[in-house]
C-alpha positions as CSV (number, residue, x, y, z in Angstrom):
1,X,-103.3,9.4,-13.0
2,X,-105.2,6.1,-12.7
3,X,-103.7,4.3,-16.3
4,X,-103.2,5.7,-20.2
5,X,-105.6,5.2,-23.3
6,X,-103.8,3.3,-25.5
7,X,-104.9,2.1,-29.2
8,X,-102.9,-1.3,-31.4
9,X,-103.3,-3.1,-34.5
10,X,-101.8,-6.5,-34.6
11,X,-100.1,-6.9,-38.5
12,X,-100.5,-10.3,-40.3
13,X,-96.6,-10.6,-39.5
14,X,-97.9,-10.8,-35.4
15,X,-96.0,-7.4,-35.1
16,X,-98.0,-4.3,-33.4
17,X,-98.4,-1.3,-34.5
18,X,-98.9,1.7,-31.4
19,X,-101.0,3.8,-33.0
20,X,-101.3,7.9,-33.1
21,X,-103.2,9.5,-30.0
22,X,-101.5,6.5,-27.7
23,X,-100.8,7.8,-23.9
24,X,-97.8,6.9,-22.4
25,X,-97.6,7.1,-18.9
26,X,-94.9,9.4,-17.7
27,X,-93.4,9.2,-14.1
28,X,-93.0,5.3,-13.9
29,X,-89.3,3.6,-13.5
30,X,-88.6,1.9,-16.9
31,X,-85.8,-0.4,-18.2
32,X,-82.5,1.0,-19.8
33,X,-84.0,0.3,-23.3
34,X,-87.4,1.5,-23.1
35,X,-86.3,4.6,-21.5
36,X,-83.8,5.1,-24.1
37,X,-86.7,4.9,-27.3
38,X,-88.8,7.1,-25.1
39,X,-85.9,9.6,-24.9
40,X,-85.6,8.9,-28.5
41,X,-89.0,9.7,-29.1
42,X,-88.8,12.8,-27.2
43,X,-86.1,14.1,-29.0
44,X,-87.2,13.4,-32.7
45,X,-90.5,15.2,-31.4
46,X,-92.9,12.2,-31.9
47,X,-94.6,12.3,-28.1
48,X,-96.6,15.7,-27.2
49,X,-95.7,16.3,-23.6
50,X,-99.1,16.5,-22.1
51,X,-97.9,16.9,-17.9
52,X,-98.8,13.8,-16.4
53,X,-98.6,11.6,-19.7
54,X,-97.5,11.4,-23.3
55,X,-99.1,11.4,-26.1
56,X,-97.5,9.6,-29.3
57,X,-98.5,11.8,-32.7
58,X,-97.7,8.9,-35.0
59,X,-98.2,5.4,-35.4
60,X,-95.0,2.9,-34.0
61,X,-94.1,-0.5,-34.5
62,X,-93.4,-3.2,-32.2
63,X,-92.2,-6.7,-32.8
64,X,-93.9,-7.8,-29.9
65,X,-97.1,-6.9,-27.5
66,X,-94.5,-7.1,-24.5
67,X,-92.3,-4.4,-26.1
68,X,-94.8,-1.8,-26.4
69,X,-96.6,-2.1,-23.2
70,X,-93.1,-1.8,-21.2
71,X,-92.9,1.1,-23.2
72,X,-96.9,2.5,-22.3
73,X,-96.5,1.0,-18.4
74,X,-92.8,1.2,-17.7
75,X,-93.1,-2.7,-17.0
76,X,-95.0,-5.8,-18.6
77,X,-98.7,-6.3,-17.3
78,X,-101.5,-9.2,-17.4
79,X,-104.6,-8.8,-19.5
């Protein structure tokens, strides 16, 4: 698996909302606290387990652009 397909809108309050359909890359080494939302989000059934990734089935919010892609990557990135 090359990277994920992953979809945001930025709110007037400069929050970010993940929205449905995201991927979520799946066998990467993540923080304590993002692994602990994605095992969060796991057990309250909001990721469909598709083998290689995840695939969020509703929209999430973020306070910041940093928080969700540590959560979609495992780890911050450029761009």
């Amino acid at each position: 698996m090359d990277g994920v397909d992953a979809k945001a809108r930025l709110s007037k309050d400069e929050s970010l909302e993940l929205l449905s359909g995201s991927e979520i890359k799946k066998n990467v080494r993540r923080h304590q606290a993002e692994e602990k939302i994605l095992n969060e989000l796991i057990n309250d059934e909001l990721v469909e387990d598709l083998g290689e990734k995840y695939k969020l089935k509703e929209d999430l919010e973020f306070q910041s652009i940093s928080g969700a892609t540590k959560l979609i990557c495992g780890g911050s990135q450029n761009g």
